[in-house]
Backbone as CSV, one residue per row, in Angstrom:
resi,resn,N_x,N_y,N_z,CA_x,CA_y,CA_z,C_x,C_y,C_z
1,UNK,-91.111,21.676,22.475,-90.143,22.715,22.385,-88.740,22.155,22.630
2,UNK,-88.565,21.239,23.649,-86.972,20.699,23.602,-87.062,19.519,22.423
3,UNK,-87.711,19.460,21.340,-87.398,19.040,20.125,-87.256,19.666,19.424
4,UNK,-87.380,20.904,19.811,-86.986,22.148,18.367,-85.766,22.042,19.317
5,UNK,-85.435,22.389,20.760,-84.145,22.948,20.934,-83.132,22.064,20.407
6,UNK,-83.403,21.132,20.477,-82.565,19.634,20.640,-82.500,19.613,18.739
7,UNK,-83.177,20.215,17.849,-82.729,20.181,16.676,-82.177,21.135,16.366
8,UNK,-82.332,22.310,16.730,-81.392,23.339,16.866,-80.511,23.654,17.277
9,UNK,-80.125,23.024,18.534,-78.645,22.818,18.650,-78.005,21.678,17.812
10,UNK,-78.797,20.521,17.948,-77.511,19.646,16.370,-77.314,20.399,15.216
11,UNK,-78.163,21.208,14.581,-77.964,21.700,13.203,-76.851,22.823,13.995
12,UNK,-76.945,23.589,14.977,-75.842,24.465,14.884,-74.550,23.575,14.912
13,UNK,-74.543,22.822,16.020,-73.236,21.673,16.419,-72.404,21.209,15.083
14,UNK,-73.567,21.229,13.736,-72.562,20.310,13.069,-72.597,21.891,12.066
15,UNK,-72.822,22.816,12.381,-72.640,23.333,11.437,-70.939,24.309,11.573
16,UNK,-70.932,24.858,12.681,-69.729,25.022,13.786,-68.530,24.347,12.849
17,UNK,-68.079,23.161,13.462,-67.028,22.237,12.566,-66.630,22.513,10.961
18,UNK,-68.004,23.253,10.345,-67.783,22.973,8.893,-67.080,24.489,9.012
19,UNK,-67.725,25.217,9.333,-66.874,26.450,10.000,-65.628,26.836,9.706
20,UNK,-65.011,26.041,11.160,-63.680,25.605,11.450,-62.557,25.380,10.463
21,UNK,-63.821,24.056,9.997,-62.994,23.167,8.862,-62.066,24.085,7.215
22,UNK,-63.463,24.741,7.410,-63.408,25.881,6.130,-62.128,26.843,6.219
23,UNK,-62.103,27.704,7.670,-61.311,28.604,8.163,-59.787,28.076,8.424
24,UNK,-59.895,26.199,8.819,-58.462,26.062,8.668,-57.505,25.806,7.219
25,UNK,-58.695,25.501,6.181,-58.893,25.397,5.093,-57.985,26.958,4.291
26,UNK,-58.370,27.634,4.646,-58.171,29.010,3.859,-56.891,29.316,4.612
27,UNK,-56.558,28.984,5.962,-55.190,29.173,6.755,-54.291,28.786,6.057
28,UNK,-54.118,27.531,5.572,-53.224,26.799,5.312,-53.091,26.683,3.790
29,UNK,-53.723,27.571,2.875,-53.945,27.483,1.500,-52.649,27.724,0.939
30,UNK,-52.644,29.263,1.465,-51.341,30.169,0.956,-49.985,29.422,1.679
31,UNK,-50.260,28.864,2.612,-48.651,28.030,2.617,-48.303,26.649,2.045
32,UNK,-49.797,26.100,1.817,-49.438,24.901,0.486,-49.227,25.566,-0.856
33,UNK,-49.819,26.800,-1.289,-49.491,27.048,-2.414,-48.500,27.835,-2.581
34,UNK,-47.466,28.232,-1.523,-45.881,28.504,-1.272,-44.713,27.348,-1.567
35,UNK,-45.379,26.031,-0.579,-44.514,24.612,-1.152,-44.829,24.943,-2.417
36,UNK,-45.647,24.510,-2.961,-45.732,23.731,-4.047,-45.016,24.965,-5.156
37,UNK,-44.823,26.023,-4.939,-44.392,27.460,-5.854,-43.095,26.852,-5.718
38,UNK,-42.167,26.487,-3.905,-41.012,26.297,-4.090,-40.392,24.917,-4.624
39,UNK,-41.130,23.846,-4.360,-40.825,22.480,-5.184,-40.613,22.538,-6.626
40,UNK,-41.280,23.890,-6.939,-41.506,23.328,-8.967,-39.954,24.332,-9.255
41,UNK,-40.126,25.379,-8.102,-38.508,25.829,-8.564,-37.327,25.373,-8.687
42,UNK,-37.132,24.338,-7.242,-36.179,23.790,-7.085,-35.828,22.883,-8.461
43,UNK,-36.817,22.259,-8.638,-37.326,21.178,-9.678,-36.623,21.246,-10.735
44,UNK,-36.835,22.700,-10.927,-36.701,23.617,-12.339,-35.126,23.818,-12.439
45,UNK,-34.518,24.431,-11.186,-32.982,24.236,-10.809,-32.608,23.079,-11.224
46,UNK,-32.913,22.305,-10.587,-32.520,20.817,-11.047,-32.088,20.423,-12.340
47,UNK,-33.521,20.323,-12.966,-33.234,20.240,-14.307,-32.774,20.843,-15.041
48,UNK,-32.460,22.224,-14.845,-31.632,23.327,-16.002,-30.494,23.368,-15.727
49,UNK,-29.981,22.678,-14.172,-28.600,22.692,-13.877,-27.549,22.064,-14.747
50,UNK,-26.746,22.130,-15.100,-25.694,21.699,-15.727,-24.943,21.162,-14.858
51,UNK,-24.778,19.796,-15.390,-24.211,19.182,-14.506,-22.364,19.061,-15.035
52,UNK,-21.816,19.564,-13.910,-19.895,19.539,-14.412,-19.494,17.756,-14.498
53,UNK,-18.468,18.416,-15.219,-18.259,16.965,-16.036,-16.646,17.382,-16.523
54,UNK,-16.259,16.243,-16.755,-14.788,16.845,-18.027,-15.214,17.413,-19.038
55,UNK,-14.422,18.272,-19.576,-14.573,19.250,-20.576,-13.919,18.411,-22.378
56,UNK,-14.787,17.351,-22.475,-14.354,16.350,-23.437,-14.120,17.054,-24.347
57,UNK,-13.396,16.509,-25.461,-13.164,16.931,-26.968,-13.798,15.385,-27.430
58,UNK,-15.077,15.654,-28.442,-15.037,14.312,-28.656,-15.072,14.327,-30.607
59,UNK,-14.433,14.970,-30.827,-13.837,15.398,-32.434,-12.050,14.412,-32.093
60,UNK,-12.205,13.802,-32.591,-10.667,13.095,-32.466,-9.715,13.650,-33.638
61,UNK,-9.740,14.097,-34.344,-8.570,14.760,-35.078,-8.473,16.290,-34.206
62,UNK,-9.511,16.954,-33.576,-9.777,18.427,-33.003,-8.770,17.996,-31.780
63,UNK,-9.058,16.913,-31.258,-8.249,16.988,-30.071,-6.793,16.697,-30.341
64,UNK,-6.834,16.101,-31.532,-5.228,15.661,-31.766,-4.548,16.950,-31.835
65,UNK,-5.525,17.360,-32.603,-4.603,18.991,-32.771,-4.237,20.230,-32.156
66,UNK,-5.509,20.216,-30.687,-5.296,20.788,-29.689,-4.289,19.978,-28.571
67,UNK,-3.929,19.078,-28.594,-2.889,18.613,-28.016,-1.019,19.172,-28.370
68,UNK,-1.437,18.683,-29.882,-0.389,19.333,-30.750,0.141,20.794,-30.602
69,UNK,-0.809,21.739,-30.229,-1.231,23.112,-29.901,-0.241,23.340,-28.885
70,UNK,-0.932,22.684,-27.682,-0.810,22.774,-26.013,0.339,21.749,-25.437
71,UNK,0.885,21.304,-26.215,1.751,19.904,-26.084,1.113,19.295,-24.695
72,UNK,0.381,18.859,-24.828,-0.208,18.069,-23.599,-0.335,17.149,-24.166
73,UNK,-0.425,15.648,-22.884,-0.966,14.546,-23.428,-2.088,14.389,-23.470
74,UNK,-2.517,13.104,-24.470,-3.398,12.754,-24.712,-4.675,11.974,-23.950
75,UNK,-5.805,11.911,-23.045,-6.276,10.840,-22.848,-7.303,10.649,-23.389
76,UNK,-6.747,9.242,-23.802,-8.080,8.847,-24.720,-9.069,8.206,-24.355
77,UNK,-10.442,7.860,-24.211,-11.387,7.552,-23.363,-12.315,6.848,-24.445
78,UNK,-12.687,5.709,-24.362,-13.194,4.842,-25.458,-14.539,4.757,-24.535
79,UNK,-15.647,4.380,-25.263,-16.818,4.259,-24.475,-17.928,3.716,-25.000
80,UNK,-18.611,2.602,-24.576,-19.671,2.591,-25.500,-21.103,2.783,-24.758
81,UNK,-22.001,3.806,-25.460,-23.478,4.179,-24.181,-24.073,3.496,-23.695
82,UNK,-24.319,1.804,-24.303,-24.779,1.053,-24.407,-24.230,0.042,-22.654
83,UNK,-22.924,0.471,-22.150,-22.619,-0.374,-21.156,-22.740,-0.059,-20.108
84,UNK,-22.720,-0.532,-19.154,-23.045,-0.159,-18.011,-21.705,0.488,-17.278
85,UNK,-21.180,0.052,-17.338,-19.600,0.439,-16.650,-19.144,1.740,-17.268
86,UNK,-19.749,2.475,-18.080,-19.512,3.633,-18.780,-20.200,4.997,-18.022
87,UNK,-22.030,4.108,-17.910,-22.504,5.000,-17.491,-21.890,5.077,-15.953
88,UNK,-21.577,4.316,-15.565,-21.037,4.405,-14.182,-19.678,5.447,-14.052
89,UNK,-19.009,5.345,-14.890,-17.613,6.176,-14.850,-18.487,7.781,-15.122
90,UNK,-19.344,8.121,-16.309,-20.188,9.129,-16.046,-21.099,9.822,-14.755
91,UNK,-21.675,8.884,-13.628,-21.901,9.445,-13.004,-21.249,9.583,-11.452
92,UNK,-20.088,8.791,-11.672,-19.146,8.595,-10.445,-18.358,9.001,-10.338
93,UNK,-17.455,9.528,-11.864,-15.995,9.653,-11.977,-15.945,10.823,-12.651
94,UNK,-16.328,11.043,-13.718,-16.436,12.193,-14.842,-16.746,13.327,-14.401
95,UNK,-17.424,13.430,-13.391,-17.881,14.708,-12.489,-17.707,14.933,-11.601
96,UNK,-16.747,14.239,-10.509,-16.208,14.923,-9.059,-15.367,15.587,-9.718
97,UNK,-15.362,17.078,-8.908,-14.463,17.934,-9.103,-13.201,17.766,-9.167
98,UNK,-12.520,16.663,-8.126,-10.852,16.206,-8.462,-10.634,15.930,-9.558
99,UNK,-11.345,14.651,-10.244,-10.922,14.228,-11.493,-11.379,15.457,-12.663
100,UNK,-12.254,16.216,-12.555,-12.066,17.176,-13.648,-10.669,17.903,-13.133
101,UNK,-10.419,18.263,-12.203,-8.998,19.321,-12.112,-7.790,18.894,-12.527
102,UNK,-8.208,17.343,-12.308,-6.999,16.769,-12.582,-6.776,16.395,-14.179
103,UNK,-7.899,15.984,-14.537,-7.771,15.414,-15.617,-7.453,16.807,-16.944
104,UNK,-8.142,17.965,-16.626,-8.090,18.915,-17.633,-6.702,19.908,-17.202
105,UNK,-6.370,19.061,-16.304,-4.484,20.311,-15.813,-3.559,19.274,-16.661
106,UNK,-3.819,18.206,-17.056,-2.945,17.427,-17.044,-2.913,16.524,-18.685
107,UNK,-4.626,16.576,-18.928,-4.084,16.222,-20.305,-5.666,17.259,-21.326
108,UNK,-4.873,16.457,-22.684,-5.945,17.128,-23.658,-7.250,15.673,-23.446
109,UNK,-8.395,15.655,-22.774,-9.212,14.481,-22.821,-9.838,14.286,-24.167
110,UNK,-10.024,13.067,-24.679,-10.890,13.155,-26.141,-11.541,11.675,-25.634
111,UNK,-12.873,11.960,-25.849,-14.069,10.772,-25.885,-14.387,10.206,-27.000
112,UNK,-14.290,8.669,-27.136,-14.270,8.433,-28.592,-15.458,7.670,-28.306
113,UNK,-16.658,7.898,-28.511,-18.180,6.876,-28.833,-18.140,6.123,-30.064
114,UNK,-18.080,4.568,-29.233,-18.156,4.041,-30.870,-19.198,3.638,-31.468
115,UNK,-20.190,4.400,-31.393,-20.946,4.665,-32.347,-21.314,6.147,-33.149
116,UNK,-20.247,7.014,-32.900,-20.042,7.874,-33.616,-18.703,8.380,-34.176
117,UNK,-17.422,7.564,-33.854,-16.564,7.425,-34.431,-15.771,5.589,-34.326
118,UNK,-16.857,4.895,-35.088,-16.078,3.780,-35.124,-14.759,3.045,-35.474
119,UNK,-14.081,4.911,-36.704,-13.418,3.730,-37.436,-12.192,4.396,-36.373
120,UNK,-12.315,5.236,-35.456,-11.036,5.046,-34.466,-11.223,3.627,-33.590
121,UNK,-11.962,3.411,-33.574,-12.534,2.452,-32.196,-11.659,1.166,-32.940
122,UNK,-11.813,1.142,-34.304,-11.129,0.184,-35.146,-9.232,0.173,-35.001
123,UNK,-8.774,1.416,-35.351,-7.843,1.773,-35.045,-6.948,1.769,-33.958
124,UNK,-7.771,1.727,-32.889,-6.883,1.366,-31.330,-7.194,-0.136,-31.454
125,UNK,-8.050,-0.571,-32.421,-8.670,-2.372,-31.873,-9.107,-2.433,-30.019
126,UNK,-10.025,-1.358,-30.189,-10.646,-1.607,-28.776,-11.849,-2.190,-28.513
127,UNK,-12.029,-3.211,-27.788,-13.727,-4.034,-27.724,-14.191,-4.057,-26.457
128,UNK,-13.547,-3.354,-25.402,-14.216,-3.644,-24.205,-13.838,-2.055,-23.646
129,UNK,-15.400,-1.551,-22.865,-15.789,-0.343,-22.642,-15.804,-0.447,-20.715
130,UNK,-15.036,0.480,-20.728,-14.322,1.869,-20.972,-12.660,1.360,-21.434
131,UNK,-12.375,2.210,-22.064,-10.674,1.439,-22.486,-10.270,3.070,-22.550
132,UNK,-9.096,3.517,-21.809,-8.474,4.279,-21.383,-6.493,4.407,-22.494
133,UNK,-6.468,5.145,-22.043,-5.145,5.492,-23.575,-4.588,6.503,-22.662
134,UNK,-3.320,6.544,-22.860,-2.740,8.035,-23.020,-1.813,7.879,-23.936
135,UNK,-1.391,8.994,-24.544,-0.600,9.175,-25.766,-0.038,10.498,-25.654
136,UNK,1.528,10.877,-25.997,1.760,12.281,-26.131,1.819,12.700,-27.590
137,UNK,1.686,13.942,-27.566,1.191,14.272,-29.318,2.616,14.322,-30.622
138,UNK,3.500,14.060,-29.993,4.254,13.808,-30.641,5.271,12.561,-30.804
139,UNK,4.253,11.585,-30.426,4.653,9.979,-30.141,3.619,9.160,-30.764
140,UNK,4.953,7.958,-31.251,3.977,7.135,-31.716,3.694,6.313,-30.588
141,UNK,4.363,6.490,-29.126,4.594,5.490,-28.304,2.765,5.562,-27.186
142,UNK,1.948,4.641,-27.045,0.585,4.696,-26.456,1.186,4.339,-25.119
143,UNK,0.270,4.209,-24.567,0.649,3.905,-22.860,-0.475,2.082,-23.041
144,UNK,-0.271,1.477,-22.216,-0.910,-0.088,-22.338,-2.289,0.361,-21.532
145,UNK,-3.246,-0.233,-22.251,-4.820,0.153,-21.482,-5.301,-0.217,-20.228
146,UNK,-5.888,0.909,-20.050,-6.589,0.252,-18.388,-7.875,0.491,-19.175
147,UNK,-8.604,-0.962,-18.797,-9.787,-1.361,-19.442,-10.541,-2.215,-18.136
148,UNK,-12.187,-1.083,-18.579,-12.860,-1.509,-17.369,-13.277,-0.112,-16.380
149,UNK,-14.102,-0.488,-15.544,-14.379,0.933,-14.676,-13.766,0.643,-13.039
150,UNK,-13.695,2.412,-13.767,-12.173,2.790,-12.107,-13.330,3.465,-11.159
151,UNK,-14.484,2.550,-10.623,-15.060,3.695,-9.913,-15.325,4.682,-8.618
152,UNK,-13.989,5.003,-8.517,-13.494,5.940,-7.577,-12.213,6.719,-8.488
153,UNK,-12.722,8.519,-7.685,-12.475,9.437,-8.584,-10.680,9.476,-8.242
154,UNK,-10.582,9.181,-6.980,-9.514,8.834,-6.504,-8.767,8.033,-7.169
155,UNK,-8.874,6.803,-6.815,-8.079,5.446,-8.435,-8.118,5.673,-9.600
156,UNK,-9.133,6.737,-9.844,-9.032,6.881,-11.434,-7.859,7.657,-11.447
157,UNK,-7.416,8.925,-10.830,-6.935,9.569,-10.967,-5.289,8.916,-11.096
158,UNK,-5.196,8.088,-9.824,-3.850,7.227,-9.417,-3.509,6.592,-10.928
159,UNK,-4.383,5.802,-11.246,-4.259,5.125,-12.483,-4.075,5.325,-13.872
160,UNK,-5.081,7.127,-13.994,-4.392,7.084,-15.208,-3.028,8.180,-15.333
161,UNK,-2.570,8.413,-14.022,-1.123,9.085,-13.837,-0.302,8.160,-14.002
162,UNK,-0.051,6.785,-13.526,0.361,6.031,-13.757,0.853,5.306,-15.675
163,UNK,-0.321,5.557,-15.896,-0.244,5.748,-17.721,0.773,6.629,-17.848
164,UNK,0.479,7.838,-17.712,1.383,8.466,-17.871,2.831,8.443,-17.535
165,UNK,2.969,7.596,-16.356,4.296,8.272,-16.001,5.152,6.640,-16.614
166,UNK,4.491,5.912,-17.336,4.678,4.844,-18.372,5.411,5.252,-19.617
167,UNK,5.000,6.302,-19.955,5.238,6.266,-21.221,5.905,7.966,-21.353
168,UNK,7.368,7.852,-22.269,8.338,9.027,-22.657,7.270,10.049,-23.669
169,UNK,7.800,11.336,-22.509,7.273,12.503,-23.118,8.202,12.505,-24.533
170,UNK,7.962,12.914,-25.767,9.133,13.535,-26.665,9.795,13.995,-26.479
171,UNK,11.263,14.349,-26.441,12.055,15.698,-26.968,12.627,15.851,-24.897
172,UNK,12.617,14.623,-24.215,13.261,14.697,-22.945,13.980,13.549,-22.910
């Protein structure tokens, strides 16, 4: 008889735990399947977010002419996808909020990809990415290039004011 008890209490002993195991099991279900509801949202934020950026014109006669429009100057922004120092000005420079405030109070921006408008890329004779311009729309006079990445939103900003304050507005 204390071999039945003695098997009857192990079969209960281990059965107990599975119990437990089960019950902490079902506790904790509905709050893993809460993470995991809020991870795929965030996720989802993430990826549908739009990320701010300058508000490019990358039509180069469109921007000439919205310059022309707005008499603002020009900055011209040469780029090729292919470099590294580009993508860097994209995710360092192009999107802090200063340099968009600054850059869209202050001029008409136009992005020239040269691989989708080469034969400007020809036209400035530009070969090294990022190559920077300013121009006012009623000048033939360019500002001299800052070529290369400015990567701080800060220096960019210093630098390409500096362009600017290089080169005569028209008609002053």
């Amino acid at each position: 008889m204390s071999d039945n008890q003695d098997n009857h209490h192990d079969t209960s002993a281990s059965e107990v735990p599975e119990d437990v195991s089960s019950a902490r099991r079902k506790q904790w279900l509905p709050l893993f399947v809460l993470f995991l509801a809020f991870v795929g949202i965030v996720t989802l934020v993430f990826l549908t977010q739009k990320k701010e950026t300058i508000d490019w014109i990358e039509d180069y006669q469109a921007g000439i002419k919205l310059s022309e429009q707005q008499n603002k100057p020009i900055l011209l922004v040469f780029l090729n996808q292919n470099v590294s120092f580009c993508w860097a000005m994209e995710q360092h420079v192009y999107n802090h909020p200063d340099a968009i405030k600054y850059v869209e109070a202050n001029f008409i921006p136009i992005l020239i990809d040269i691989d989708k408008q080469p034969e400007i890329i020809k036209k400035y004779n530009v070969s090294y990415y990022p190559t920077f311009y300013v121009k006012y729309p009623d000048s033939n006079e360019l500002s001299a290039p800052i070529i290369g990445c400015i990567p701080k939103p800060k220096l960019f900003i210093e630098r390409i004011s500096k362009l600017l304050d290089t080169i005569k507005q028209p008609n002053k």
